[in-house]
C-alpha positions, 0 to 999 in steps of 0.5 A: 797845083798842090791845092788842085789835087786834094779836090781832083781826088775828092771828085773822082772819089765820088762816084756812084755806089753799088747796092746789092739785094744779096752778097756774093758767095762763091762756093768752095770747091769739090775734091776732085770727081766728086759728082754729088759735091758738083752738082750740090755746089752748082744748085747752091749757085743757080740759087744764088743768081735767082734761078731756084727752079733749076736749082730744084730741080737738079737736086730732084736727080738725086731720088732721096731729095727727090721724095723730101722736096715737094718742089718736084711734084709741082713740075720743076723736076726735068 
């Protein structure tokens, strides 16, 4: 028995390896009702998972991004 634990432990350890494109972060969070904080927070999330549309869009709400990111004018903005 002592002989088959070492390679039931080698098999079991072989299992397949996960690759990911990008690491995952997970933003810090915003002091309480800090409503430009959240809504920072959640672009930088919707980035992350690939939606940078929505991700650009959100941060067009905000009128002094909005004129900065030429994003917004291409129709991405809500």
């Amino acid at each position: 028995m002592t002989k088959t634990l070492p390679l039931l432990l080698l098999l079991c350890s072989c299992g397949p390896t996960i690759v990911m494109e990008r690491p995952i972060a997970y933003p810090s969070s915003c002091p309480a009702g800090d409503l430009g904080c959240e809504r920072n927070l959640n672009a930088q999330t919707l980035a992350y998972i690939g939606h940078r549309e929505a991700a650009t869009a959100l941060m067009c709400e905000v009128e002094e991004i909005k004129k900065v990111l030429e994003e917004c004018g291409s129709g991405s903005s809500p």
